[in-house]
C-alpha positions in Angstrom: 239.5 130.1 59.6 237.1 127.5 60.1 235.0 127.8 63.0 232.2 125.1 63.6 231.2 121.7 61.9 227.6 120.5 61.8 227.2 117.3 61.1 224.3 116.5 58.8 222.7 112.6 59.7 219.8 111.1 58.1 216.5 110.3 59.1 213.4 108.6 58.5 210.9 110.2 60.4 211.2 113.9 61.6 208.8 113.9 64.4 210.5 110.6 65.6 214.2 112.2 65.2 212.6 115.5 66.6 211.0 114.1 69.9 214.0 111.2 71.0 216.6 114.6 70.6 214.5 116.9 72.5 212.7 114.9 75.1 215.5 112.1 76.1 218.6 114.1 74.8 217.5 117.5 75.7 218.0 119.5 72.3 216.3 122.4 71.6 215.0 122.9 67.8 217.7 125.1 65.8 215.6 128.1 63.4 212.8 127.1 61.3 211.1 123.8 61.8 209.3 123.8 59.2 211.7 122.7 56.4 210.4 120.2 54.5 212.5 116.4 55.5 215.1 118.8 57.4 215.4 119.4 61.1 218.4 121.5 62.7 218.3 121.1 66.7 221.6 122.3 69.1 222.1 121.5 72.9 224.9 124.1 74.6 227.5 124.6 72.0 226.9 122.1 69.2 224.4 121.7 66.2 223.2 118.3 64.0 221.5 118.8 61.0 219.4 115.4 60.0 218.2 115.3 56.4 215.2 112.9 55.5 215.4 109.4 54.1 212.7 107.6 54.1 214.1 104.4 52.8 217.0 104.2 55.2 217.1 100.9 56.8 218.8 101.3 60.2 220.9 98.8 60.0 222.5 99.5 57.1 223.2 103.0 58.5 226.5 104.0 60.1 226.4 107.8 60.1 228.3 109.0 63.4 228.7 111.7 65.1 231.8 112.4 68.2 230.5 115.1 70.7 233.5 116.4 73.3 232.0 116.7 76.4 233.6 118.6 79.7 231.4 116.6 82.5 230.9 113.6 80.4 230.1 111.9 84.4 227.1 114.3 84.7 225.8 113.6 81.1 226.3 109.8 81.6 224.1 109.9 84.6 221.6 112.3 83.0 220.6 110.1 80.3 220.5 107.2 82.5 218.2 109.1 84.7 216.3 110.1 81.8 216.1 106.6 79.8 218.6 106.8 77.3 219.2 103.3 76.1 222.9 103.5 76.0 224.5 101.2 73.1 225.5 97.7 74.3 229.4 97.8 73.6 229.0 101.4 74.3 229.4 102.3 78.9 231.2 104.7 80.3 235.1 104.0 80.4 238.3 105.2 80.3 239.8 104.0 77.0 243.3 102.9 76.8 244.1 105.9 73.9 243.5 108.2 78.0 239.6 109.2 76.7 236.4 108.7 78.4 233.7 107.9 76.5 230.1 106.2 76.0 227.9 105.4 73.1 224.0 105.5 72.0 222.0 104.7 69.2 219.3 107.1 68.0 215.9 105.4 66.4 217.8 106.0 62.8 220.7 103.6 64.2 223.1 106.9 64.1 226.0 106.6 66.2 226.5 109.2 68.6 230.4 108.9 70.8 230.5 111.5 74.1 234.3 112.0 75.1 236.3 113.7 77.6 239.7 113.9 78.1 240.4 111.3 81.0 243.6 113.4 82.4 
């Protein structure tokens, strides 16, 4: 019965959140912009709903989101290419659990995990 999740992360600043998603991630904005503190954006198949908070302090912040990936080599490289600052404890490699993954950080200190099955 259930058919999609869309995980809802917070933010401090929309037009911050909105331009490090769309120009360095590539998502595309997802219905009405124009919510007051709420921004919807999707890339292929997948959605993430961020929420305003203007007091968050970043470092206090561990919202995380995993995103499957089916050419998680191609997406690596992309960012790279692009200028994705990809999270320090967080390159490409096959993990001993037999999945391939990599992490960033967005501004808000959100955690976002690509993986893809290493078989």
């Amino acid at each position: 019965m259930l058919t999609q999740i869309h995980p809802k992360l917070p933010m401090r600043n929309k037009a911050i959140t909105r331009d490090f998603y769309r120009n360095l991630l590539g998502f595309e904005i997802y219905g009405s912009e124009y919510f007051e503190g709420y921004l919807m954006l999707k890339k292929d198949a997948i959605q993430i709903h961020f929420f305003e908070h203007k007091n968050l302090i970043p470092e206090e912040n561990y919202g995380q989101v995993y995103i499957r990936t089916n050419e998680i080599e191609k997406v690596y490289a992309q960012f790279i290419s692009d200028g994705v600052q990809i999270h320090p404890n967080g390159a490409l490699e096959l993990k001993h659990w037999g999945i391939k993954e990599f992490s960033i950080l967005d501004p808000d200190n959100n955690l976002l995990t690509f993986g893809e099955n290493g078989n």
